[in-house]
C-alpha positions in Angstrom: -30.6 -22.1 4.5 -31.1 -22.3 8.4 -33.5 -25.0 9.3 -37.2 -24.4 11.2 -39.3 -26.6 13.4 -41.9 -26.1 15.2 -44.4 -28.2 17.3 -48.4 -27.5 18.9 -50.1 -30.1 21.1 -50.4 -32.5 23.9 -46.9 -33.9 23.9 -43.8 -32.6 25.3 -42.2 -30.9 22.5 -38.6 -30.4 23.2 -37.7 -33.8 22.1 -39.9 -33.7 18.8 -38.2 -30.3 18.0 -34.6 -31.9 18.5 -35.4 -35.0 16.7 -36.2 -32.3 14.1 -33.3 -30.6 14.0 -31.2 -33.3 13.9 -32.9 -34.0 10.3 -32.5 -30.2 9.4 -28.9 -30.1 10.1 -28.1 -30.5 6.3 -29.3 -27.3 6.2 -27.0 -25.4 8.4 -25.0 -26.5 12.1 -23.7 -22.6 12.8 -25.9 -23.1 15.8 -29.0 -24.3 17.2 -31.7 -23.5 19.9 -35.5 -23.8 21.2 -38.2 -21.6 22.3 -40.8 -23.0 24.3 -43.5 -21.7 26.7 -44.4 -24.0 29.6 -47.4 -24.7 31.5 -47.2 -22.0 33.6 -47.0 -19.7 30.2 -43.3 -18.7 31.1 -41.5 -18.4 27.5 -37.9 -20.4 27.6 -35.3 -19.8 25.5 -32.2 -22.1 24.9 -29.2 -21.7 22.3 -25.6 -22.2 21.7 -23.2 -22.0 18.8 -22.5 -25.4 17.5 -24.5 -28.4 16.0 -27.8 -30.1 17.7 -25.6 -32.2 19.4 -23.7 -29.5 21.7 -27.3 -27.4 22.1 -28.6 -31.6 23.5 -25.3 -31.5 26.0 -26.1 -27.4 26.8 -29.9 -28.8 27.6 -29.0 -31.6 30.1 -30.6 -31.5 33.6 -32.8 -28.1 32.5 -36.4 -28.0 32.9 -37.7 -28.5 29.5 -41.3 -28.8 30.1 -44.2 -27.6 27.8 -46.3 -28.5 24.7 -45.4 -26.1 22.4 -42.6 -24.4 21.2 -40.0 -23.5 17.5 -36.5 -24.5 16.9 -33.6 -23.9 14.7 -30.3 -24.7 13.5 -28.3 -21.8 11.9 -26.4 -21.4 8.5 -24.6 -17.9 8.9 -25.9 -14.7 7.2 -25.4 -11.8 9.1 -23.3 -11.8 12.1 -20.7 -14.8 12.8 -21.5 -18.1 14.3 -21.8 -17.7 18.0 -24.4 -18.1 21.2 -25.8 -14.1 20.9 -26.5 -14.6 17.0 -28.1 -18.2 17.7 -31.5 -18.4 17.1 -34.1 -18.2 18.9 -34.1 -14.2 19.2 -36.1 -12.8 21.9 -37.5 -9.4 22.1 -36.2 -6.8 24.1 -39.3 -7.4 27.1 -38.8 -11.0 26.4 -42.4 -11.7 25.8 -41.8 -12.8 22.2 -39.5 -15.2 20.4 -38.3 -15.6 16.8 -36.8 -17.9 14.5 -35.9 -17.0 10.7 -34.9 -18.1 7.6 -33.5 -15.8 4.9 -32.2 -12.3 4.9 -34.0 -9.3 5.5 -32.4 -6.8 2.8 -33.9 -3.3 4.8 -32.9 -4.6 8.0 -30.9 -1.8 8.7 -33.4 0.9 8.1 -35.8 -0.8 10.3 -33.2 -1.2 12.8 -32.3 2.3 12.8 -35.9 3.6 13.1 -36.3 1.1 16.2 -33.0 2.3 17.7 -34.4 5.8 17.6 -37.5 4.6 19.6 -35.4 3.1 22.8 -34.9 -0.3 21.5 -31.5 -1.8 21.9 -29.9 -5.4 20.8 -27.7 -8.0 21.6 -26.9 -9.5 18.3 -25.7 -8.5 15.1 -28.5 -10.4 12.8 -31.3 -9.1 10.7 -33.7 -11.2 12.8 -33.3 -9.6 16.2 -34.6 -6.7 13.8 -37.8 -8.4 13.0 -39.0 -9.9 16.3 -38.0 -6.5 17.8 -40.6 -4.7 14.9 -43.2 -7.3 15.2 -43.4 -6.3 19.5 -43.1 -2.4 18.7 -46.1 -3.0 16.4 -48.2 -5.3 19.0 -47.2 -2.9 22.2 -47.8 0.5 20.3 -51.0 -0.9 18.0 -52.5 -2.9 21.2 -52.9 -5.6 18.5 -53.0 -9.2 18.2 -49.9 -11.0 17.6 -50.6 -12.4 14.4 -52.0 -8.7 13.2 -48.5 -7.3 14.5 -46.9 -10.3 12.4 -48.5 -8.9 9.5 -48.0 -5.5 10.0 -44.4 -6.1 10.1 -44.0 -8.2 7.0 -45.3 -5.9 5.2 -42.4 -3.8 5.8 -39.9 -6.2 5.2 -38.0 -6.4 1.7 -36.8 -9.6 1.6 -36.6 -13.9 2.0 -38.3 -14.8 5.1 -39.6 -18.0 6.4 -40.7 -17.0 10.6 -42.1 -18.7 13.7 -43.1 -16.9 16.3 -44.4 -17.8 19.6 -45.1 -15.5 22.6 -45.5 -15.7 26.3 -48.5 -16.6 28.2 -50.0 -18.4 24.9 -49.0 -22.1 25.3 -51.1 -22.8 22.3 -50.4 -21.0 19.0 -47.4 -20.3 16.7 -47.5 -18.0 14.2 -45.6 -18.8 10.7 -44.8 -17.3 7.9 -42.9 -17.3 4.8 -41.4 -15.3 1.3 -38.8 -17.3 -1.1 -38.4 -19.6 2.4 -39.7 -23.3 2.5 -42.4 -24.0 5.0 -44.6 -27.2 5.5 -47.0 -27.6 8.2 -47.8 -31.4 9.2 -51.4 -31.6 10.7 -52.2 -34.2 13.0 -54.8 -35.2 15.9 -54.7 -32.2 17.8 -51.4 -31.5 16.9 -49.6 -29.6 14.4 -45.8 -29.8 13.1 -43.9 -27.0 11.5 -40.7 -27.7 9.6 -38.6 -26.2 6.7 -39.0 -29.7 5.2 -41.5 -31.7 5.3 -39.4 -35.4 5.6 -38.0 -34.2 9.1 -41.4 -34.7 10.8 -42.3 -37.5 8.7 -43.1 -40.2 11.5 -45.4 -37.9 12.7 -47.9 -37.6 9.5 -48.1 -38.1 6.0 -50.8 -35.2 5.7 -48.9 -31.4 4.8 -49.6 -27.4 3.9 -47.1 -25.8 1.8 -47.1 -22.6 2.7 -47.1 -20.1 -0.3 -45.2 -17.1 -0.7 -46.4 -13.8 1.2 -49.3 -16.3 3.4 -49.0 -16.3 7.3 -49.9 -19.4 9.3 -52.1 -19.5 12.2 -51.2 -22.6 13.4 -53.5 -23.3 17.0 -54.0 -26.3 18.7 -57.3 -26.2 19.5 -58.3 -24.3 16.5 -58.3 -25.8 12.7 -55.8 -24.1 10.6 -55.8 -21.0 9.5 -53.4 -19.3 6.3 -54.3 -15.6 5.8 -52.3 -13.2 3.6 -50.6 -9.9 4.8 -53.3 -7.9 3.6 -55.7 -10.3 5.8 -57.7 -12.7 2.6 -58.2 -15.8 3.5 -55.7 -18.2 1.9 -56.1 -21.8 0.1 -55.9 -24.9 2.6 -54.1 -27.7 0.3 -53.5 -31.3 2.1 -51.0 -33.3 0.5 -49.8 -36.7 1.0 -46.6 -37.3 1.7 -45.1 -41.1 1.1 -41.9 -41.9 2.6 -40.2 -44.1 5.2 -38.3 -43.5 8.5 -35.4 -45.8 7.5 -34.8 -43.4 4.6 -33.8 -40.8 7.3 -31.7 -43.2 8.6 -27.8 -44.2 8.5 -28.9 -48.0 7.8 -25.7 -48.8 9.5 -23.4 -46.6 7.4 -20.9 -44.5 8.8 -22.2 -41.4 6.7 -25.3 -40.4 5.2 -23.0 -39.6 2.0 -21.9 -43.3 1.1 -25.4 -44.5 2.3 -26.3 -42.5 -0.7 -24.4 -43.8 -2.6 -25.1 -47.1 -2.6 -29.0 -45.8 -2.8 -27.6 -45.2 -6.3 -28.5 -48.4 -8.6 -32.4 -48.5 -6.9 -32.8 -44.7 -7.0 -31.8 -44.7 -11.0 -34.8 -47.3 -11.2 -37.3 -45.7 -9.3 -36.2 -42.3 -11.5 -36.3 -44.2 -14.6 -38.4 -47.6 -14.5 -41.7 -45.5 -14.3 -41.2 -43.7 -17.8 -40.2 -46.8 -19.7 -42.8 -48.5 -21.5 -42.7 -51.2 -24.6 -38.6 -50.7 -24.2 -39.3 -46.5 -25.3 -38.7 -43.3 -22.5 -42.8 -42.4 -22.4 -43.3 -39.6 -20.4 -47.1 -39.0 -18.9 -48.9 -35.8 -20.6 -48.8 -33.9 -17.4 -45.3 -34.3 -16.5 -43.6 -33.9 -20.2 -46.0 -33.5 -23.2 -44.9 -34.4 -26.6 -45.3 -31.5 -28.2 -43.3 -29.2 -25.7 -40.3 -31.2 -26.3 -41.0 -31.0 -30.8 -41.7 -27.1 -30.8 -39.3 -26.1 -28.8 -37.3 -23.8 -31.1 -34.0 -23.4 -28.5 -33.4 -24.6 -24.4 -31.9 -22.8 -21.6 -31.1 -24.7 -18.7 -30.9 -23.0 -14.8 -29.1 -24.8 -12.0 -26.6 -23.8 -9.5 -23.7 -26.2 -8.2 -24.0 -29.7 -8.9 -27.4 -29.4 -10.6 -25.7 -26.9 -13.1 -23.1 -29.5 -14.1 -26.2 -32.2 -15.0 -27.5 -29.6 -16.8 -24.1 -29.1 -18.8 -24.4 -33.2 -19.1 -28.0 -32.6 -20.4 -26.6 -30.2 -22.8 -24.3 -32.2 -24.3 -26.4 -35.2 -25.0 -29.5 -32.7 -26.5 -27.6 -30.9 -28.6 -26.1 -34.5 -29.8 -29.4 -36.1 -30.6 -31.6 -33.6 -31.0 -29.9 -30.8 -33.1 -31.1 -28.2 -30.9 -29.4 -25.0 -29.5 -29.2 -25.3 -25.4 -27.6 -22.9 -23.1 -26.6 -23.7 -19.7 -27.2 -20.7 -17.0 -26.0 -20.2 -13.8 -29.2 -19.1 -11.5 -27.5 -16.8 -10.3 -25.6 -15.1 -13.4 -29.3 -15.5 -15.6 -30.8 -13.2 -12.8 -28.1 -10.3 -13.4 -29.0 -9.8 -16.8 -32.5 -9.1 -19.5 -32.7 -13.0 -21.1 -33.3 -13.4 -24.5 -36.3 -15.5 -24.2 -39.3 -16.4 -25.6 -42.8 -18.3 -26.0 -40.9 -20.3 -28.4 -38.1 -21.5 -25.8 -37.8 -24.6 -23.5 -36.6 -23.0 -19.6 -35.7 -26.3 -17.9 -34.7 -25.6 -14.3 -33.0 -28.3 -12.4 -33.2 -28.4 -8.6 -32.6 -31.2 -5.7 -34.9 -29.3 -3.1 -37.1 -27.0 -5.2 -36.2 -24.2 -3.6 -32.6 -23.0 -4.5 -33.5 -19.1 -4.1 -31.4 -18.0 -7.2 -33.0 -20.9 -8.9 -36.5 -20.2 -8.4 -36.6 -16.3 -9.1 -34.2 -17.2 -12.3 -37.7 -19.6 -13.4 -40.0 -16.4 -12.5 -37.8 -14.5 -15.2 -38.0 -16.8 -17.1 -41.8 -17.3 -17.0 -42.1 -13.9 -17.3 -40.4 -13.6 -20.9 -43.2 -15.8 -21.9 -41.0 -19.3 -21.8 -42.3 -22.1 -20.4 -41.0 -24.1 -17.6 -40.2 -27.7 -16.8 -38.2 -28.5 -13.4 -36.9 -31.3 -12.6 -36.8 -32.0 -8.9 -36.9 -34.2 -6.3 -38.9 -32.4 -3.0 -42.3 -33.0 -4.3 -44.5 -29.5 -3.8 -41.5 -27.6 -3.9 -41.6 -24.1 -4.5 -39.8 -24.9 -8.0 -42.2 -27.8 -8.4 -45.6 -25.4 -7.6 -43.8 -22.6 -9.4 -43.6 -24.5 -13.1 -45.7 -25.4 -15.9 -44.5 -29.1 -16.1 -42.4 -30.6 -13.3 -40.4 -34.5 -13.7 -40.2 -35.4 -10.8 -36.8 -37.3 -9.9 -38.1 -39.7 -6.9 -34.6 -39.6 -5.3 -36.4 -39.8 -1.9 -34.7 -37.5 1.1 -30.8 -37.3 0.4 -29.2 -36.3 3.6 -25.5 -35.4 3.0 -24.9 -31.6 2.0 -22.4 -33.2 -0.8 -25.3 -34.3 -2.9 -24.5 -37.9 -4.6 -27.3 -39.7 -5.9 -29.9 -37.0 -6.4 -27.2 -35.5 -9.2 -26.8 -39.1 -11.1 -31.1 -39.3 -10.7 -30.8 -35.7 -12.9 -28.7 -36.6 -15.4 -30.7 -39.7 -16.3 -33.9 -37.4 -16.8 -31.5 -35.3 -19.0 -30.8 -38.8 -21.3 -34.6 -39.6 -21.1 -35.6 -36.0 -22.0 -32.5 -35.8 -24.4 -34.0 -39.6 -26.0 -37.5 -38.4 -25.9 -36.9 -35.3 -28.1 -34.9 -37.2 -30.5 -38.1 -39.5 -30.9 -40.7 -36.7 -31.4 -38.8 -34.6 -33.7 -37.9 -37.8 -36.0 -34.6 -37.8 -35.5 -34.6 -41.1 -33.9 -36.1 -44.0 -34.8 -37.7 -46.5 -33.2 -35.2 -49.0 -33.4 -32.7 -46.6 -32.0 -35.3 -45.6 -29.4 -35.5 -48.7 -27.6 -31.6 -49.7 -28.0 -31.2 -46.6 -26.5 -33.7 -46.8 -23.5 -32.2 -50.3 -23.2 -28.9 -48.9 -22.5 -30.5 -46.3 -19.8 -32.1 -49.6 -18.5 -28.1 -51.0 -18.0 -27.3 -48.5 -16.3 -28.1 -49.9 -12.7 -26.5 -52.7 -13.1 -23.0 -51.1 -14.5 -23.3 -48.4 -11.4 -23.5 -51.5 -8.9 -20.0 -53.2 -10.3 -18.7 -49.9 -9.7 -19.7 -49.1 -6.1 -18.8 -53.2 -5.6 -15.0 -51.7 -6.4 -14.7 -49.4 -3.4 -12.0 -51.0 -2.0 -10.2 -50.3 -5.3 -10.8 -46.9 -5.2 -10.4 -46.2 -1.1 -7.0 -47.5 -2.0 -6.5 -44.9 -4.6 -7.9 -42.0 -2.4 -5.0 -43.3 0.5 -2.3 -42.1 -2.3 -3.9 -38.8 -2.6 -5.1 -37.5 0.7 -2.0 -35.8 1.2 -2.1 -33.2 -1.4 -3.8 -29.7 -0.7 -4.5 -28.7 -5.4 -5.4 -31.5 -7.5 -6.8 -30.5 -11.1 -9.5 -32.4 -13.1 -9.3 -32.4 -16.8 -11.8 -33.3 -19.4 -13.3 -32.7 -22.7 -16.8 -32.2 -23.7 -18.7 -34.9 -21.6 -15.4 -35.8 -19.5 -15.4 -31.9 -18.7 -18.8 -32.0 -17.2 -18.1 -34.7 -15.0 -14.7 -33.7 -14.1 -16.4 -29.9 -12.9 -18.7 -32.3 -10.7 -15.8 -34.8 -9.5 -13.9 -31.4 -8.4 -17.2 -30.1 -6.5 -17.2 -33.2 -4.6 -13.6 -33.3 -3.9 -13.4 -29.8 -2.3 -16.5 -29.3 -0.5 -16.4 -33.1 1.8 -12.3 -32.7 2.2 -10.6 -29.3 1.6 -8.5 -29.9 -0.8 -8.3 -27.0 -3.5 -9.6 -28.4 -6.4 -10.0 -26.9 -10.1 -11.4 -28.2 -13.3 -10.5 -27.9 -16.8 -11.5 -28.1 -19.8 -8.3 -30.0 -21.4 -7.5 -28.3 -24.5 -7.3 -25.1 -22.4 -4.1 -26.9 -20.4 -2.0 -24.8 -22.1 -3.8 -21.3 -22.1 -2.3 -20.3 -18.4 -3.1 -23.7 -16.2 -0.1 -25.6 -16.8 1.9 -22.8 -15.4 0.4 -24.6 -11.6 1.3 -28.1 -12.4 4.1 -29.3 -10.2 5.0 -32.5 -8.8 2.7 -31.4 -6.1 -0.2 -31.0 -8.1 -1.8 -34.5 -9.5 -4.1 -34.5 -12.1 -7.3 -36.5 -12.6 -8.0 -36.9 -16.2 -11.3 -38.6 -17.8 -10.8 -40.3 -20.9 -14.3 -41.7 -21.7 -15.5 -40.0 -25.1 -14.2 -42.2 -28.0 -13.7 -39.1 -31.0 -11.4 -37.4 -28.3 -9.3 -39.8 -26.8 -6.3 -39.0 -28.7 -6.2 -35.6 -27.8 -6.9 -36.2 -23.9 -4.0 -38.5 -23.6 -2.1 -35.8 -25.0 -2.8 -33.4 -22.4 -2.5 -35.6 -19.9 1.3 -36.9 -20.8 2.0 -33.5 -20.9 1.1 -32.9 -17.1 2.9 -35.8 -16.6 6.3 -34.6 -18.5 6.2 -31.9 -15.7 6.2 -34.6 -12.7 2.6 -34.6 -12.3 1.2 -37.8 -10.8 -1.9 -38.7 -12.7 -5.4 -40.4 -11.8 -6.5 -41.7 -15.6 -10.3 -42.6 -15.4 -10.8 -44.5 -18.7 -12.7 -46.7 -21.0 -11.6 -49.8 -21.9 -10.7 -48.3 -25.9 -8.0 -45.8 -24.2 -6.2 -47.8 -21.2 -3.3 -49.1 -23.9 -2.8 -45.5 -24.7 -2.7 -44.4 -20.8 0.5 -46.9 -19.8 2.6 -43.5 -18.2 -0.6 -42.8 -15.5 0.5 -43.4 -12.1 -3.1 -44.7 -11.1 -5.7 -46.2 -13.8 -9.4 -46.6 -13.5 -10.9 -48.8 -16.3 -14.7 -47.9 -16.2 -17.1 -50.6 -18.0 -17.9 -50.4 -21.7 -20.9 -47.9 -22.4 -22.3 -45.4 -25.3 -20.3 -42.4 -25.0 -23.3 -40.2 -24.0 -23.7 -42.0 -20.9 -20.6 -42.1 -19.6 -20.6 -39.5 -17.1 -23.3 -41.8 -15.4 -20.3 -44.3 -14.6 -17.4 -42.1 -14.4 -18.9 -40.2 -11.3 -19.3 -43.1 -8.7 -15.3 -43.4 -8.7 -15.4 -39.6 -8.4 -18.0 -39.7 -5.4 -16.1 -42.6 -3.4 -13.0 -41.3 -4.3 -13.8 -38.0 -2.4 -15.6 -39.8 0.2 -12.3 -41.9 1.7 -9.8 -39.1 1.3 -12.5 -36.7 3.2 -13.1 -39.4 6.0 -8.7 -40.2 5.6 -8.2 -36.1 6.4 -10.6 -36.5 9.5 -13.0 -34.2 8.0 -17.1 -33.9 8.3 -18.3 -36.1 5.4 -21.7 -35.1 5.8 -21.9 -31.4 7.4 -18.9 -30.0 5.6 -17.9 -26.1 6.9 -19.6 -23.0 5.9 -22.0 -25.1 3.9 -25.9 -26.4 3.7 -27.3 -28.6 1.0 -30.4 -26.3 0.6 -29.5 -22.7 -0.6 -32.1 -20.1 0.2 -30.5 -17.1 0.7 -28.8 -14.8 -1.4 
């Protein structure tokens, strides 16, 4: 989850390799620190627990010359968040330097044989191992760096994505990668390295993805090079990349997290506008064909974290027009087990970056019981995206804040246009349904505005909350979808111990933990179960509960005992967790920035998930 750049050519590269990881810190802010060899071919290496801001204070008044050099801000793996574990790691002569990505599982017995040959080391991380290997092999093979790079890598069992740069060679870095993101940006007579391609944006539009088990000779006055570790020559793929600066940008928000927010209403357009034609979803053949959607015979859906719960959303609202069987996986969980799949079965694999590591291994199981594969994804040329046999691409454009926002209500609206789609093919909808259907996804922009135009509203609400340290969410069917994600939100941006439930199950052990300490949020959006959830929720409230009713306009007469009362606007029930969530996401949003906390960095956390 740590975050690399790296940077080859006739500028001075410290400041394009902080500029960098300032727009990598999403992906971890343990620490931070830069490699760089100067003109004189002396290797410098800087680093210091803390975000890029305290390693831009540790770098004032030092000589930062030179025109290459790698950086990296840290997400904690294997040993604690302090200067020695900081990246870069040096080896023990100092000649060569290392940053990493990912876990190296034999790091131990790699160590141990190191140990045994004289080598000692100052850290307690699994990359000291590796830059320490990658010297032994070059000093006692009298090889070339990049042949000591791949000598080493083929020792490692693990996730790795690697720069390495050595002393006296002020013009080539060496990269590499394994279940690790890694794009190179080529430019004129310069090259950029980056875990993510939107960080070095302003410098070119043209990338490499770098594929699993290829190294990177990246030179400045040499074209590329991409070699595998047994030494074949590997693939060169340009791609263009379209985006703006001013999406990396605040805009003049205090937080990335309500910028994106806001981004909501335009990003469900841009997800959705380019599917609808003559008032029907229509996706193109590539992305979705027609016939994957009428055969499939059952779906199982992978996601982890917020992605999981639009797949549960996805789940609900197939299995409601559709008729078909759908499962929703954990990554993780689907990984531990032999799946029950088939050539007959749907895997649809949801995934903001495209390269959530449980994720993408759960679609290579997946794949290889003879399923095929549709992702849905935002990073275009994702590992997830390259990995699958149809990909819909979201178009959320870079989302910032680890708490993700609107790349979450971008995936639920594919799941209604897939959900719609299906219910087309397989005759179960007709076309009159179709387009009052699509019509309502085409509403949905303008419903999410009024609701983010009611902030005030709900920062008052979150000022009468902000005190507690448990709240509980409860909700049924749909309701219990949103509320998992609504929970999610709250804990991770402020703190607070947050649980959802499923209603009904109030009384099977959770009610025992309501006190008049404890409030409850309960959503009360799905028509046939209305009844029933204002049941539960009077009976948190008979125990002193104070309670936080999100509604629709059928159920606020029945919901006159809630303490605080959200009416959301009037919508199909299937759609509801579209609405329900922008309350949810502000709600969270003002008590996090009330409790002084990090909105956008929150602790122990990184929006992109690649290790284990």
């Amino acid at each position: 989850m740590c975050g690399i750049v790296g940077y080859v050519g006739g500028r001075e590269a410290c400041p394009i390799l902080l500029k960098g990881l300032h727009r990598l810190e999403y992906r971890g802010y343990d620490s931070a620190g830069v490699a760089m060899v100067d003109e004189d071919g002396a290797l410098n290496v800087y680093k210091c627990k803390g975000k890029v801001s305290d390693l831009e204070h540790f770098l004032a008044g030092k000589e930062l010359g030179g025109n290459i050099g790698i950086a990296h801000t840290r997400w904690a793996t294997h040993g604690v968040p302090n200067d020695v574990n900081a990246h870069p790691h040096c080896s023990e002569s100092e000649n060569i330097a290392l940053i990493h990505n990912g876990i190296i599982e034999n790091y131990r017995v790699l160590k141990d044989a190191l140990e045994e040959n004289g080598y000692t080391f100052r850290s307690s991380t699994d990359s000291e191992v590796l830059v320490n290997l990658i010297e032994y092999i070059r000093s006692t093979n009298a090889c070339s760096l990049l042949e000591a790079v791949q000598q080493a890598l083929r020792q490692v069992v693990g996730a790795y994505a690697i720069a390495v740069v050595e002393k006296n060679n002020r013009d080539e870095i060496i990269a590499a990668r394994q279940s690790s993101p890694m794009a190179i940006g080529i430019g004129r007579g310069e090259y950029f390295l980056s875990s993510d391609a939107a960080s070095i944006i302003e410098y070119t539009q043209d990338f490499v993805y770098v594929n699993d088990g290829e190294i990177a000779v990246i030179n400045r006055n040499k074209p590329l090079k991409i070699v595998t570790l047994d030494n074949h020559e590997g693939r060169i793929d340009i791609k263009k990349l379209q985006m703006s600066i001013s999406q990396l940008e605040k805009g003049g928000y205090p937080h990335f997290m309500i910028k994106e927010i806001h981004e909501t209403p335009s990003i469900l357009k841009a997800t959705m506008l380019p599917r609808i034609r003559d008032g029907k979803v229509c996706f193109d053949e590539a992305e979705l064909p027609d016939p994957l959607l009428k055969d499939a015979k059952s779906i199982t859906i992978l996601a982890c974290g917020s992605a999981m719960h639009a797949g549960m959303v996805t789940k609900y609202v197939i299995e409601k027009l559709c008729r078909v069987r759908v499962d929703v996986e954990i990554a993780s969980e689907f990984r531990g087990r032999q799946p029950l799949l088939t050539k007959d079965d749907l895997t649809i694999v949801i995934s903001q970056s495209g390269e959530t590591l449980d994720t993408l291994a759960a679609l290579k199981m997946a794949k290889a019981c003879g399923s095929k594969v549709l992702s849905i994804v935002n990073v275009v040329g994702s590992s997830i995206a390259r990995e699958s046999d149809y990909v819909v691409y979201t178009w959320t454009g870079p989302e910032i804040a680890v708490a993700t926002t609107k790349a979450y209500s971008a995936q639920i609206a594919v799941g209604y246009m897939i959900a719609a789609r299906m219910a087309y093919v397989r005759g179960l909808m007709d076309d009159a349904a179709f387009r009052s259907f699509t019509g309502t996804l085409l509403g949905l922009p303008e419903l999410v505005s009024s609701l983010i135009a009611r902030e005030p509203e709900f920062e008052r609400i979150a000022a009468s909350y902000c005190r507690y340290e448990d709240l509980f969410f409860l909700g049924r069917c749909l309701d219990y979808a949103a509320s998992l994600e609504g929970s999610l939100k709250l804990k991770e941006i402020s703190y607070i111990h947050s649980e959802a439930y499923a209603a009904g199950e109030l009384k099977h052990g959770t009610i025992s933990l309501i006190t008049d300490n404890v409030p409850v949020i309960g959503l009360v959006t799905q028509s046939n179960l209305i009844e029933k959830t204002v049941s539960n929720l009077k009976e948190v409230n008979a125990r002193n509960a104070r309670v936080l009713a999100i509604c629709t306009p059928p159920a606020e007469s029945l919901l006159y005992f809630a303490d605080d009362l959200i009416v959301l606007p009037q919508a199909p029930d299937e759609v509801m967790p579209s609405l329900s969530v922008i309350p949810l996401q502000l709600i969270s949003y003002h008590i996090a920035v009330l409790r002084g906390c990090d909105v956008d960095k929150p602790r122990n956390l990184a929006k992109s998930v690649t290790v284990e």
